[in-house]
C-alpha positions as CSV (number, residue, x, y, z in Angstrom):
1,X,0.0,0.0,0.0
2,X,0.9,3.4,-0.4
3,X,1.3,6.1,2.1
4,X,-1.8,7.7,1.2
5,X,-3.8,3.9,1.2
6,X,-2.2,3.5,4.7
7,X,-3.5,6.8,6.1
8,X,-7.0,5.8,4.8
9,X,-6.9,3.0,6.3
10,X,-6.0,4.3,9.7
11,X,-8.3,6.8,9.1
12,X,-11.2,5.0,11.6
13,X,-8.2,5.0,14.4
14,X,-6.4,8.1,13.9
15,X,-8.9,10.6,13.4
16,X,-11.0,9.4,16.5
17,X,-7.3,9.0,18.1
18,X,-6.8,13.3,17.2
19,X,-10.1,14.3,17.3
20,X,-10.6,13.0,20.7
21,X,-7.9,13.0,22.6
22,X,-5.9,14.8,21.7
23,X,-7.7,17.9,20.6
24,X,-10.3,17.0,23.1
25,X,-13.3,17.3,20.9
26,X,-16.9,16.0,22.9
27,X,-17.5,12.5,20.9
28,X,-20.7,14.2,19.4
29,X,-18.0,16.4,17.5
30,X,-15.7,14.1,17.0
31,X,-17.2,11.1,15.7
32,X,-19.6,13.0,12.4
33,X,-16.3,14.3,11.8
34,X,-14.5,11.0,11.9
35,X,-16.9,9.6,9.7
36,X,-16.9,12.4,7.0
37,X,-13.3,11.9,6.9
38,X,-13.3,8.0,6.7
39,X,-15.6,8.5,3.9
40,X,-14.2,10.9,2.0
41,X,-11.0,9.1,1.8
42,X,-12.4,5.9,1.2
43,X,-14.5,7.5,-1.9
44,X,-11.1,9.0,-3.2
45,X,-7.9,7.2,-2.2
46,X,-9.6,3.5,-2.0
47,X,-12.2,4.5,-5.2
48,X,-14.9,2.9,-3.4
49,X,-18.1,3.3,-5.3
50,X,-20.8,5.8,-3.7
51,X,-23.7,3.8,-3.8
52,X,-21.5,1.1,-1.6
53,X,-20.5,4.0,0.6
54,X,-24.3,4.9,1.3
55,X,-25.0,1.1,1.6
56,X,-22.2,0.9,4.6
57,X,-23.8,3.8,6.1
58,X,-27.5,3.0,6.2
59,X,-25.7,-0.3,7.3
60,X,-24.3,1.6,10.0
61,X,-27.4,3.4,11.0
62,X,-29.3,0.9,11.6
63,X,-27.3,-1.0,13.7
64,X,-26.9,2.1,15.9
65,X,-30.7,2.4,15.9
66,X,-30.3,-1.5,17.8
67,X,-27.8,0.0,20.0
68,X,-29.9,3.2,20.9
69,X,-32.6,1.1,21.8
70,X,-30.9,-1.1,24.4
71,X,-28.7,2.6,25.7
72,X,-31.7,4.4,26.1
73,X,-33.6,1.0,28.5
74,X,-30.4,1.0,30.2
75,X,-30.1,4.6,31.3
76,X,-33.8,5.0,31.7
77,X,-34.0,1.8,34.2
78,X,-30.6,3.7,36.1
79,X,-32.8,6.6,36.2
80,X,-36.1,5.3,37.2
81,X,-34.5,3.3,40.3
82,X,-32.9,6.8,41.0
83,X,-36.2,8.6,40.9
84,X,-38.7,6.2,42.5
85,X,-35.8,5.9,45.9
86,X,-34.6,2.6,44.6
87,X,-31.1,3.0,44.2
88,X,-31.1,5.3,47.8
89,X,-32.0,2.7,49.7
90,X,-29.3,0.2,47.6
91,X,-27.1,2.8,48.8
92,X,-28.3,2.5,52.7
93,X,-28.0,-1.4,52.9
94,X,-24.8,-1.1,51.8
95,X,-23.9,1.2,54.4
96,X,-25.0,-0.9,56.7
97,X,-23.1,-4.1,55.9
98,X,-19.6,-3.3,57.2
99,X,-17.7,-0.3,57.9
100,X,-14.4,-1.7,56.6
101,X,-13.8,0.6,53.1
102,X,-11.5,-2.5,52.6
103,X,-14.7,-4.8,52.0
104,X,-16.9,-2.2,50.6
105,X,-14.6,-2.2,48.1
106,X,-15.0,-5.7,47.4
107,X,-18.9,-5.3,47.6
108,X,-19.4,-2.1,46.2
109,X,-16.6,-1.6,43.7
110,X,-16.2,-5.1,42.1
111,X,-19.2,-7.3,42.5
112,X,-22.2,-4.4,42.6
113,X,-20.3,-3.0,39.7
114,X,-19.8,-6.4,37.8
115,X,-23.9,-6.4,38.0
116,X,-24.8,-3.0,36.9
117,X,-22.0,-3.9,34.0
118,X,-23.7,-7.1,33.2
119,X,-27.7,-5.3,33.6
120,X,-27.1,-2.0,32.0
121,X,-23.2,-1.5,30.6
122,X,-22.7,1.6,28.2
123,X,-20.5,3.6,31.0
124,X,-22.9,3.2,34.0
125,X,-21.5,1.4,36.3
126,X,-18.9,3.8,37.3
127,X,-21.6,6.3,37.2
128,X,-23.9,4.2,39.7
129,X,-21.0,3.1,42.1
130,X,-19.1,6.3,42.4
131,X,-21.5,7.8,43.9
132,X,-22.3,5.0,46.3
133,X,-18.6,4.9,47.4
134,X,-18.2,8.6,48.4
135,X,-21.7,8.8,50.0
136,X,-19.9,5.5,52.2
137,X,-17.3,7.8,53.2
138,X,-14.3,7.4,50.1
139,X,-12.5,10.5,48.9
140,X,-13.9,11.4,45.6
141,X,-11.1,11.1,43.7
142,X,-10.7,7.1,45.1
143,X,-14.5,6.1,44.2
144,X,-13.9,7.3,40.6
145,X,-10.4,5.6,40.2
146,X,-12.1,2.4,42.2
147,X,-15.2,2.5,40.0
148,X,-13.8,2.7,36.7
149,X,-10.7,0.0,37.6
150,X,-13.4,-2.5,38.6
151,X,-15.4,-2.3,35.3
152,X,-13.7,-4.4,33.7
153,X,-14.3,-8.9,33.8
154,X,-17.9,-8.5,33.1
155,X,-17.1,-6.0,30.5
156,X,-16.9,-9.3,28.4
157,X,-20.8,-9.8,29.2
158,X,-21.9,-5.6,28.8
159,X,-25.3,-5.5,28.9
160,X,-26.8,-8.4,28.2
161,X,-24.0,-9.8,25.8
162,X,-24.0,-6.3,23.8
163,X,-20.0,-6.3,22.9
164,X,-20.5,-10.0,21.8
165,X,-23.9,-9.7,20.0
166,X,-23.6,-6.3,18.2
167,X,-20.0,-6.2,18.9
168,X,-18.1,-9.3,17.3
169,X,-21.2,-10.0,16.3
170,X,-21.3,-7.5,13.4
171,X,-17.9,-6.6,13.0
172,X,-17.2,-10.4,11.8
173,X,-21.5,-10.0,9.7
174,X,-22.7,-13.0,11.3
175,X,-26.2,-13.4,11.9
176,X,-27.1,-13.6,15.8
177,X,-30.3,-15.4,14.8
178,X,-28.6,-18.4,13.7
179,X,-27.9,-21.4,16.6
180,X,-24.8,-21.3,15.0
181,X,-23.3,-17.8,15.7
182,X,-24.3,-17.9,18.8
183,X,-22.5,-21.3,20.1
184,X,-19.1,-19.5,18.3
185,X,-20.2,-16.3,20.4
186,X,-20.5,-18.3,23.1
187,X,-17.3,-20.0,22.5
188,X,-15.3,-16.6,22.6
189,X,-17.1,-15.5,25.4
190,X,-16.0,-18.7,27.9
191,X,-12.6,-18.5,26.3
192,X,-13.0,-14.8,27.6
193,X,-13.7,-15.6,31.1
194,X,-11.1,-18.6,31.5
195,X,-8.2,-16.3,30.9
196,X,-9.5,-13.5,33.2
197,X,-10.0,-16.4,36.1
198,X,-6.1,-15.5,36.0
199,X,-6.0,-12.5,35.0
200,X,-8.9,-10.6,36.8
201,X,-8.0,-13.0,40.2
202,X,-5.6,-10.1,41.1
203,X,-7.9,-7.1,40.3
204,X,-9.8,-7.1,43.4
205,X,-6.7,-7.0,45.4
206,X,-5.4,-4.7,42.8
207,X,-8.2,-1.7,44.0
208,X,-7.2,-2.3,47.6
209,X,-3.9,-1.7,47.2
210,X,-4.6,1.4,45.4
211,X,-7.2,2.1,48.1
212,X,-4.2,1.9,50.8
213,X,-1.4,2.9,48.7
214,X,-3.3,6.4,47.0
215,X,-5.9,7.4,49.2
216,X,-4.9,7.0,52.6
217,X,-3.5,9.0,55.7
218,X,-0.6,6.6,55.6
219,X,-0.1,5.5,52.5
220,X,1.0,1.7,52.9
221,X,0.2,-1.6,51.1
222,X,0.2,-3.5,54.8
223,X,-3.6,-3.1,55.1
224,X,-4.1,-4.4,51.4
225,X,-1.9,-7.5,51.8
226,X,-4.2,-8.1,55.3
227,X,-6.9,-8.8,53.0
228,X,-5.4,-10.6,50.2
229,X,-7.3,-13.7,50.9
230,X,-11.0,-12.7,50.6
231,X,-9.8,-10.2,47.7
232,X,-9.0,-13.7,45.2
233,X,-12.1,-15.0,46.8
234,X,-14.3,-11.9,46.0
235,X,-12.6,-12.2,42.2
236,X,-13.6,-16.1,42.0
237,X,-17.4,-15.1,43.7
238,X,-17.9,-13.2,40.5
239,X,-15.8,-15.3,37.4
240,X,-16.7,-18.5,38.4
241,X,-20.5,-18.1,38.6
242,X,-20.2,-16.2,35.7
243,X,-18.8,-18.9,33.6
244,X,-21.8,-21.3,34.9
245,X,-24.7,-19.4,34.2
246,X,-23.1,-18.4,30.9
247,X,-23.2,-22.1,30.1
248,X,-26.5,-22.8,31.6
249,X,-28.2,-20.0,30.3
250,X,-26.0,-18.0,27.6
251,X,-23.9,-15.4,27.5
252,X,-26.2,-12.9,27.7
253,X,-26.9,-13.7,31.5
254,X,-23.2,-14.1,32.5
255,X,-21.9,-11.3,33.8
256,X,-25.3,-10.1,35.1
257,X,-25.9,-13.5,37.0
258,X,-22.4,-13.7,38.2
259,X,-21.8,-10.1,39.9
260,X,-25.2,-10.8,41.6
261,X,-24.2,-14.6,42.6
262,X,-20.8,-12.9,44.0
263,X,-22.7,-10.4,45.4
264,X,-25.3,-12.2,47.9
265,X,-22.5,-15.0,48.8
266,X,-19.8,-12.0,49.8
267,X,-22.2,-10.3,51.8
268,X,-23.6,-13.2,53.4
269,X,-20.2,-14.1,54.4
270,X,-19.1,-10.0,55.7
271,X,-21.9,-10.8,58.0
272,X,-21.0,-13.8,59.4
273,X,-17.1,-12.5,59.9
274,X,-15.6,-15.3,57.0
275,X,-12.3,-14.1,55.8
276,X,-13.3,-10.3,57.2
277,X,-10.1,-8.4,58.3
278,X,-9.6,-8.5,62.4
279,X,-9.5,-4.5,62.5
280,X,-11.4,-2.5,60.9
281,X,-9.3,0.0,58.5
282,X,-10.4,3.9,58.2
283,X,-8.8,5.8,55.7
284,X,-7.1,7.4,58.6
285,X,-5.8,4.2,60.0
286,X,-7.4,1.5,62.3
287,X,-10.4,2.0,64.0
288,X,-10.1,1.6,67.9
289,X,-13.2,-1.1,67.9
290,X,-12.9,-4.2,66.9
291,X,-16.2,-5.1,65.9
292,X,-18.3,-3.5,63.6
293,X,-20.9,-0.8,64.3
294,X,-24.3,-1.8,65.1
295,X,-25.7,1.6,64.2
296,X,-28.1,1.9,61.4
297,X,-26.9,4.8,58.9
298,X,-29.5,6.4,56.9
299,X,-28.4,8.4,53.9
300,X,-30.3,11.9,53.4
301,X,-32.2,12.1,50.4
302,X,-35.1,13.9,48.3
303,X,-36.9,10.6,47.9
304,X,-38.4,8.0,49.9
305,X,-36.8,4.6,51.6
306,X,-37.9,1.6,49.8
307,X,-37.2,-1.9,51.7
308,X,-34.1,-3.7,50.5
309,X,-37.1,-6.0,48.3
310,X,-38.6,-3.6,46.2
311,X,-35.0,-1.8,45.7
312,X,-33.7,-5.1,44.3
313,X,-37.3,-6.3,42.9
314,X,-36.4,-4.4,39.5
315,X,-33.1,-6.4,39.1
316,X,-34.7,-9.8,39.3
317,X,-37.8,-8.9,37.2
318,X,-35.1,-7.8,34.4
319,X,-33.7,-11.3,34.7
320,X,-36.9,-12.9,34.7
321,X,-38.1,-11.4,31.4
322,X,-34.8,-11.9,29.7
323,X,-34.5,-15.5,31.0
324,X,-38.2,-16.5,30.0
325,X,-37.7,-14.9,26.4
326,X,-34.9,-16.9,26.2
327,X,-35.5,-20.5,27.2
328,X,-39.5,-20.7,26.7
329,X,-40.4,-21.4,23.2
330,X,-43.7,-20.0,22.8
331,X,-42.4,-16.5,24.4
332,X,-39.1,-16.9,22.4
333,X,-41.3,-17.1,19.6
334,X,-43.5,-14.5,20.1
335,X,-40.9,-12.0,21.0
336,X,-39.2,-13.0,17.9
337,X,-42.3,-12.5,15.4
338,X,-41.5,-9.2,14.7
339,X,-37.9,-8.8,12.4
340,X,-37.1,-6.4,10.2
341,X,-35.0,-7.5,7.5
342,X,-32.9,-5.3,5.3
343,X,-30.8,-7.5,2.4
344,X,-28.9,-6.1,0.0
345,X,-29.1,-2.6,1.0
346,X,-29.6,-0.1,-2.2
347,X,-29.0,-3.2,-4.1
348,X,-24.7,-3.8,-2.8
349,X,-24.6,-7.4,-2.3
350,X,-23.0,-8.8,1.0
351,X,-24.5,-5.6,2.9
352,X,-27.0,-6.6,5.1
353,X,-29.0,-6.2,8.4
354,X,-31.7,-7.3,10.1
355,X,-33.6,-6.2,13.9
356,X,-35.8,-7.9,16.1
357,X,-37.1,-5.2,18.6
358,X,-39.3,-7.2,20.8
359,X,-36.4,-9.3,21.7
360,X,-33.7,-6.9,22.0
361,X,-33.0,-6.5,25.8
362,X,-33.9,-2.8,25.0
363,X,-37.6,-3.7,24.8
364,X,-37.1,-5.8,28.5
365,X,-35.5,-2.5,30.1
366,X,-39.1,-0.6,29.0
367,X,-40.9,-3.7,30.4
368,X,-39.2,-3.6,33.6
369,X,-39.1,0.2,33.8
370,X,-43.0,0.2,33.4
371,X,-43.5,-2.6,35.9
372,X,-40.9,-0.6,38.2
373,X,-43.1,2.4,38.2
374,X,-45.8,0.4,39.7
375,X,-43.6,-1.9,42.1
376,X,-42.6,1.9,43.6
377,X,-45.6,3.3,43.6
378,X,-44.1,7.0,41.7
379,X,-46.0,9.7,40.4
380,X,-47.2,11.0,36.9
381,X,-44.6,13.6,37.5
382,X,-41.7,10.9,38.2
383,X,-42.6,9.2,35.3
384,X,-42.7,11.9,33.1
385,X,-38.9,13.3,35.1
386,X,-38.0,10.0,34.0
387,X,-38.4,9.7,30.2
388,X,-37.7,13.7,29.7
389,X,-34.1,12.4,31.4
390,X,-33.4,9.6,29.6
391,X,-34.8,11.3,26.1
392,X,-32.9,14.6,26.6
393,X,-29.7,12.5,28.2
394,X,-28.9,10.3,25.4
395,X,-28.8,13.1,22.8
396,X,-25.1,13.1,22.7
397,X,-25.1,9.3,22.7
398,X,-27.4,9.0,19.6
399,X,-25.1,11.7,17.5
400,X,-22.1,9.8,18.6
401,X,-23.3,6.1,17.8
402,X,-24.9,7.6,14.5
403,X,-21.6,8.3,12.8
404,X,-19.7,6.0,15.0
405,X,-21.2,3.3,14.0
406,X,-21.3,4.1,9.9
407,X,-17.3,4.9,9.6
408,X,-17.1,1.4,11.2
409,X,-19.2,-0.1,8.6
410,X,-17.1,1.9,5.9
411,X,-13.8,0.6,7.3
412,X,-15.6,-3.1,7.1
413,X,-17.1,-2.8,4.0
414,X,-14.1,-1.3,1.7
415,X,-13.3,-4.1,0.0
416,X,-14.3,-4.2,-4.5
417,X,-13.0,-0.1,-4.7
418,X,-11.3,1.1,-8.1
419,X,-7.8,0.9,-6.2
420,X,-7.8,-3.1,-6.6
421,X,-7.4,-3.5,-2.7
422,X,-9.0,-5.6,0.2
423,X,-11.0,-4.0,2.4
424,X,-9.1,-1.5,5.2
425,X,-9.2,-4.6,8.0
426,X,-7.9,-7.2,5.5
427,X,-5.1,-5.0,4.4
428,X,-4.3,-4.0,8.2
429,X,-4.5,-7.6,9.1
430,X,-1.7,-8.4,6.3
431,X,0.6,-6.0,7.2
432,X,-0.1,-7.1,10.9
433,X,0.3,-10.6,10.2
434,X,3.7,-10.1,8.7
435,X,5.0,-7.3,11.4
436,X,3.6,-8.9,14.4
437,X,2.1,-12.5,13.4
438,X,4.3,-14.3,15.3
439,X,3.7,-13.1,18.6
440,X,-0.4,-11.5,17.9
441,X,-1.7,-13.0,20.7
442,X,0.7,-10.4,22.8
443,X,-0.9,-7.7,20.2
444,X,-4.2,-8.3,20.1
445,X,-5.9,-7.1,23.5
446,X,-3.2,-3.6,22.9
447,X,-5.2,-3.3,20.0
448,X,-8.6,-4.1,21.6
449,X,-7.5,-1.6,24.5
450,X,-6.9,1.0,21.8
451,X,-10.3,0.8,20.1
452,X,-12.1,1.0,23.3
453,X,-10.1,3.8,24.8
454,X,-10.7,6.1,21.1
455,X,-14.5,4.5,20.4
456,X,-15.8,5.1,24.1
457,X,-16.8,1.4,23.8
458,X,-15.8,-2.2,24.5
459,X,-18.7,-2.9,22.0
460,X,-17.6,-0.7,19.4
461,X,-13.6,-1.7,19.6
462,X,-15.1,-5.6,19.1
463,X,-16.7,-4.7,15.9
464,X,-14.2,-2.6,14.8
465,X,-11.6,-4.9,15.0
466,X,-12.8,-8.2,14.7
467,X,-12.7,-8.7,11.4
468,X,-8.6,-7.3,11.4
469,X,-8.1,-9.7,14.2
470,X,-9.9,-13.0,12.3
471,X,-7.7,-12.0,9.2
472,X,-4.2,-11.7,11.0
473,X,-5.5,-15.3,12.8
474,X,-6.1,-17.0,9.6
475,X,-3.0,-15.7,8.4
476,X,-0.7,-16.9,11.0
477,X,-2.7,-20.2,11.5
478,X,-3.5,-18.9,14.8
479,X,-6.9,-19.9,16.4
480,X,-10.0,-17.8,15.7
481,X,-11.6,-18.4,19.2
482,X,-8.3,-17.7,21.2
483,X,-7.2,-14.4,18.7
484,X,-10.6,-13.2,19.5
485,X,-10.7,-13.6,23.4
486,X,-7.6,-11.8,23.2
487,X,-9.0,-8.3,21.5
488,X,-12.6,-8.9,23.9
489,X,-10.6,-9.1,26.8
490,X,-8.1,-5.8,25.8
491,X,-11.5,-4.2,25.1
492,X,-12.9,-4.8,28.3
493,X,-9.3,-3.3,29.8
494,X,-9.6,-0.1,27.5
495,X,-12.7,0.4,29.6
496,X,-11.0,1.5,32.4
497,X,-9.5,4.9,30.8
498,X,-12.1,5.5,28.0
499,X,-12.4,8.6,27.5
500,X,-16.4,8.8,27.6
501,X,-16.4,6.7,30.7
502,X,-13.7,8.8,32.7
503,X,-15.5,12.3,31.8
504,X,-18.9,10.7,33.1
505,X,-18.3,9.6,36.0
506,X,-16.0,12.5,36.8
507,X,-19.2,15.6,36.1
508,X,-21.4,12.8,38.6
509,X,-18.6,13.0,41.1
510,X,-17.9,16.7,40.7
511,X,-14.0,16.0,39.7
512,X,-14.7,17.5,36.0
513,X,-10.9,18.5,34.9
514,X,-9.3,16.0,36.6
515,X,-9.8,13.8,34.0
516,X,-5.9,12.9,33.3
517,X,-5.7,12.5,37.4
518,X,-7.9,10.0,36.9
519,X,-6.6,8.1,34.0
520,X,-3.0,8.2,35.3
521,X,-4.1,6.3,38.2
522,X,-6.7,3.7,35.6
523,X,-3.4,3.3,33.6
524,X,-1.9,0.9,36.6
525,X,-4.7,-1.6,36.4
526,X,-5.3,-1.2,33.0
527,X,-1.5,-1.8,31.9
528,X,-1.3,-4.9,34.2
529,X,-4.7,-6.2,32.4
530,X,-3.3,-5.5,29.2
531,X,0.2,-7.2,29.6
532,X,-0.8,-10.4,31.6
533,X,-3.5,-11.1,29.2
534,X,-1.6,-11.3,26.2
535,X,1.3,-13.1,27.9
536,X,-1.4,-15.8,28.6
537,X,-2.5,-15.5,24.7
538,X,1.3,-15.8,24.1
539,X,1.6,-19.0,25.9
540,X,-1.4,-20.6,24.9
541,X,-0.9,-20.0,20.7
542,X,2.6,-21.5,21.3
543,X,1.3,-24.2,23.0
544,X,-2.1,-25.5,22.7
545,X,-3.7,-24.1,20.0
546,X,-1.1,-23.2,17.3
């Protein structure tokens, strides 16, 4: 390729790469742009033919039309258990478990965190759990590190099995419908969570030591290493389960069903005392009692205090409707009756789509939001707070996944252009294969790392590179599965400094323009992600699977 054919086909990575970060455009700038440019070059340096541009684009819309869908039940269920008092009195039983921030941590910032991830995703749970740390007592600046460093094993799961449905799912154009796609989904998805049952056994421990390390009177790693033992535990209370109900029930329910599993079983078990610290730790050093407090703390708030039931009551109804749609044939079927199909779009062959509304988990959020409306007994004018929220909320979102989306598809879809070359990932993946196809299983989660930390999304980094990272596989006679586990699990460890993620959660917890505070500390975690993963990939391609 030429210089020019290189720089177009960077385009989708360097012009989010500039736009974003380093001139520090909002994504709803950044993105339309990035996608004029992607398609401007790919109309004159690659000759692509117009109508196949459009055909990428409408491609492209659509799919973000899916993805809007399940964002906007996501956020709107976050908002309506904000409004209706249910995530208050979350808040207060958490409180009230143990006054260790040592074991909140674990509670709190890993397992509570690994089920909002797995319920909602799309940059909530740091948004959710932040706040919940500093109202516990946390310095700011700690809940956001804490929050964001912990999203990141059920990252593999997002909400509901977005990164791998819409995610690998259309960056490698398989159809989800088929049994087929989803048992090699599936596939990636376990081989995910194997390698993070090493990998993401240290995290846990990981946040403490920052906890003691960063954010502390005196700075030390002695109250970390205290609780080393129920930190691996805590990290095998959410993989394991995770990996179980991902095989019993699909990928969709992993990550969901394991943070809640790990969940009820660690705080069980902080109640009975098993594994719990001796003293309790303050950020100021130990506490002069022993024991924990028996005093009830009630956190101030605007709304109501629900009981613990109908807090968590929204949760489980979620699961219910997602599981039942899932497993029972006549509601699988009926939820599936409605599918629009879209083949051959403006006549360019190969460039498809197709959407199935009532079964997206976008249409469960608006089930459960309606029946949580009920359940919590809130007003016309909640309701109505609610929806003008969520609507006026994901404005940004919608621009930003509207031209996201589309230069993705371009960059896909670039192959039979007037310049005789393969499409952009097929011509990255060659040159990759022959710079770094010996060793790509050490590459690949860098490069899935970078497309999360430019795209704002594990999801999007999946579909943008996992057609690059098939090619370079096939290439190299490297296995699909374990080449793709690789780039999902980088993904999930770009997650912890994505831009759009750190800039969230920083306006919730008042700490906007601290942003490069915050990913400096992220950066720890995230490099140690990073590295040990693809030193596990490393080892298994020379190994096992090669």
């Amino acid at each position: 390729m030429t210089i020019l054919e290189w720089i177009t086909a960077l385009t989708p990575i360097v012009a989010v790469l500039i736009l974003l970060v380093i001139m520090r455009l909002p994504a709803s700038v950044a993105m339309p742009l990035s996608l004029v440019t992607t398609a401007i070059l790919a109309f004159f340096v690659w000759q692509l033919d117009a109508t196949r541009i459009m055909a990428a684009t409408l491609q492209g819309l659509v799919i973000a039309v899916t993805t809007v869908w399940i964002v906007y039940g996501a956020i709107g269920m976050m908002n309506t258990m904000k409004e209706g008092g249910g995530m208050n009195a979350i808040r207060s039983g958490f409180v009230n478990i143990t006054p260790d921030p040592r074991i909140q941590v674990l509670i709190v910032g890993w397992l509570f965190v690994s089920f909002i991830e797995g319920a909602s995703g799309f940059g909530t749970p740091a948004t959710v759990a932040a706040p919940l740390l500093i109202a516990l007592g946390f310095p700011p600046i700690a809940a956001v590190v804490i929050a964001l460093s912990a999203d990141v094993s059920a990252v593999t799961f997002g909400a509901v099995g977005t990164p791998a449905l819409i995610g690998i799912g259309n960056g490698l154009s398989l159809d989800v419908n088929q049994p087929e796609s989803i048992a090699f989904l599936t596939e990636v998805v376990l081989q995910t969570v194997l390698i993070d049952m090493v990998v993401g056994l240290f995290i846990p421990f990981i946040l403490i030591l920052m906890l003691t390390r960063f954010f502390s009177k005196e700075k030390s790693i002695k109250p970390a290493l205290e609780v080393f033992p129920i930190a691996i535990v805590a990290a095998l209370l959410y993989s394991v389960p995770a990996y179980i109900w991902t095989l019993i029930l699909g990928f969709e329910f992993g990550g969901m069903l394991g943070g809640l599993t790990g969940l009820v079983i660690l705080v069980a078990m902080a109640r009975k005392g098993i594994l719990m610290p001796k003293r309790v730790w303050t950020f100021d050093g130990y506490a002069d009692e022993l024991e924990p407090s028996t005093e009830k703390v009630t956190i101030k708030s605007n709304t109501r205090e629900l009981p613990q039931w109908k807090a968590w009551a929204p949760y489980l109804i979620l699961t219910i409707f997602l599981v039942l749609t899932r497993t029972v044939p006549f509601l699988n079927e009926l939820s599936r009756s409605v599918r629009i199909n879209l083949p051959n779009i403006l006549g360019v062959e190969g460039i498809s789509t197709s959407w199935e509304p009532f079964y997206s988990p976008g249409f469960m959020f608006i089930l459960t939001i309606i029946a949580t409306f009920f359940l919590h007994n809130m007003s016309w004018s909640q309701v109505t707070s609610v929806f003008k929220a969520t609507t006026f909320g994901i404005v940004g979102t919608v621009i930003t996944l509207a031209a996201s989306v589309p230069m993705v598809r371009i960059f896909i879809h670039s192959e039979n252009g007037g310049a005789g070359l393969a499409s952009m990932p097929v011509e990255l993946a060659t040159a990759a294969a022959d710079t770094f196809g010996g060793v790509w299983p050490l590459v690949a989660p860098w490069i899935g790392a970078l497309g999360a930390f430019v795209s704002g999304s594990a999801t999007f980094s999946n579909m943008m590179f996992s057609s690059l990272t098939t090619n370079v596989a096939e290439s190299v006679g490297l296995d699909n599965t374990l080449a793709l586990s690789m780039q999902m699990a980088g993904a999930n460890a770009g997650n912890m400094i994505c831009v759009l993620n750190v800039v969230a959660v920083a306006s919730v917890a008042g700490l906007l323009g601290k942003e490069g505070t915050i990913i400096r500390y992220t950066l720890m975690p995230m490099i140690y992600y990073v590295t040990a993963t693809g030193v596990i990939g490393l080892i298994l391609g020379m190994f096992f699977l090669n």
